[in-house]
C-alpha positions as CSV (number, residue, x, y, z in Angstrom):
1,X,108.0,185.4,275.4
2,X,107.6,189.4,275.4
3,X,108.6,190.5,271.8
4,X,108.0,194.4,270.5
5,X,109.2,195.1,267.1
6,X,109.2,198.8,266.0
7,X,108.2,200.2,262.6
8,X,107.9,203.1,260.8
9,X,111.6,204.8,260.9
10,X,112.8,206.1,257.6
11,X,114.7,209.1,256.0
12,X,112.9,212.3,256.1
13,X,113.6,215.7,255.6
14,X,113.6,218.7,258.6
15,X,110.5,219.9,259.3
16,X,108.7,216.3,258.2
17,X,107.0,213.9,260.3
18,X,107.1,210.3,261.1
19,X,104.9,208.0,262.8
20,X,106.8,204.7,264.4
21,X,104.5,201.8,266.0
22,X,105.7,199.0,268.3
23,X,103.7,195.9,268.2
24,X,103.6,194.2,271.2
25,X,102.8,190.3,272.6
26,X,104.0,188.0,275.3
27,X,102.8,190.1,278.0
28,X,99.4,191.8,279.1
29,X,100.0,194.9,277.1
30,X,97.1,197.4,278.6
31,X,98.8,196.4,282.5
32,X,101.8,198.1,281.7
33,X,103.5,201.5,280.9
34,X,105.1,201.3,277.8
35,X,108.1,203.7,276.8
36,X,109.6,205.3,273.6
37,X,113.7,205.8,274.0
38,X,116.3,206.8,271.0
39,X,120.2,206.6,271.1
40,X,122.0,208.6,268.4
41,X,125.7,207.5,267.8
42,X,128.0,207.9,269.9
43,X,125.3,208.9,272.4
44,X,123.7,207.1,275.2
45,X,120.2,205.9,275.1
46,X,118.0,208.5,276.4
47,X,114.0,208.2,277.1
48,X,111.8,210.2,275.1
49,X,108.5,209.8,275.8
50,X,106.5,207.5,278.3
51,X,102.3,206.2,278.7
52,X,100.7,205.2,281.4
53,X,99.2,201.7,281.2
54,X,95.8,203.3,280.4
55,X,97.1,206.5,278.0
56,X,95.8,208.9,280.8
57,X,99.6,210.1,281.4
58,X,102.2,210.8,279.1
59,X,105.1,212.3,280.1
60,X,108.4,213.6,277.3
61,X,111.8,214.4,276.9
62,X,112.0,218.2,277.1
63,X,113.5,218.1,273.6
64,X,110.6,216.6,272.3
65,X,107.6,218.5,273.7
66,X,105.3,220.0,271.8
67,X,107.1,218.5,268.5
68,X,106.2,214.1,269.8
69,X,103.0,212.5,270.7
70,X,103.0,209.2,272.2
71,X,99.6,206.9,272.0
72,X,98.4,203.6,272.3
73,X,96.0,201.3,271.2
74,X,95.4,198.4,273.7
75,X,92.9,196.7,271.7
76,X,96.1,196.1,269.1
77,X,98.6,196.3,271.9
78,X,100.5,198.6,270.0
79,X,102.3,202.2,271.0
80,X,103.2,205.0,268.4
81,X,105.4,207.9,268.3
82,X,104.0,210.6,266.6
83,X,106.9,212.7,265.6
84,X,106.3,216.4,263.6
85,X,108.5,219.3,262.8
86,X,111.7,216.7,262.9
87,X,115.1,218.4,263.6
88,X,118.7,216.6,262.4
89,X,118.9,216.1,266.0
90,X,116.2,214.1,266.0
91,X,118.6,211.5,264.1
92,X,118.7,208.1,266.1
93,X,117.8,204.7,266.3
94,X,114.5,204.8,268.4
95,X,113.7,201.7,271.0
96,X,110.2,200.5,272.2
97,X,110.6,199.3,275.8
98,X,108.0,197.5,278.9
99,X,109.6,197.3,282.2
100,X,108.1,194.0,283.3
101,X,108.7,192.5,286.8
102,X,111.8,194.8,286.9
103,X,113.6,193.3,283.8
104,X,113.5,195.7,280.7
105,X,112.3,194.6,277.4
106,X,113.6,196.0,273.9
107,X,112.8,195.6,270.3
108,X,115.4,195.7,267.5
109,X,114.6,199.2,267.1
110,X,114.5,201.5,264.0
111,X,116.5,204.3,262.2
112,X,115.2,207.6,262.0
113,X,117.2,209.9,259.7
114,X,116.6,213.5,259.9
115,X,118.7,214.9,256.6
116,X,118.0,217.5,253.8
């Protein structure tokens, strides 16, 4: 069964970075476009970044440009989210996702906490 299970959240201070991976199995990883979403309470879940199947297009949220980076590594069919300069508005629980077949896949997801 498709399973992704994110890592790497934690509490850090404004201006830090994070890096979050999603591990990824069940499904053939380097076929499909992989996705990075947050939701911050009371807020909806909104998409941050997104990969082409291959890593040759990457497209973000316009609050995140120029601060994310998203990547993969097929051979370890993992994604990352490279986040830098973090703002407390970057505070959210962040969400790995694979639209498969038309059916959309989460992980559990994991807390990012932006706080001095």
């Amino acid at each position: 069964q498709v399973q992704l299970v994110e890592s790497g959240g934690g509490l850090v201070q404004p201006g830090g970075s994070l890096r979050l991976s999603c591990a990824a199995s069940g499904f053939t990883f380097s076929s499909k476009a992989m996705n990075w979403y947050r939701q911050a309470p009371g807020k909806e879940r909104e998409l941050v970044a997104v990969i082409s199947s291959g890593g040759g297009s990457r497209n973000y949220a316009d609050s995140v440009k120029g601060r994310f980076t998203i990547s993969r590594d097929n051979a370890k069919k993992t994604v990352y989210l490279q986040m830098n300069s973090l703002k407390p508005e970057d505070t959210a629980v962040y969400y790995c996702n694979a639209r498969i077949v038309f059916t959309d896949y989460w992980g559990r997801g994991t807390q990012v906490t932006v706080s001095s």
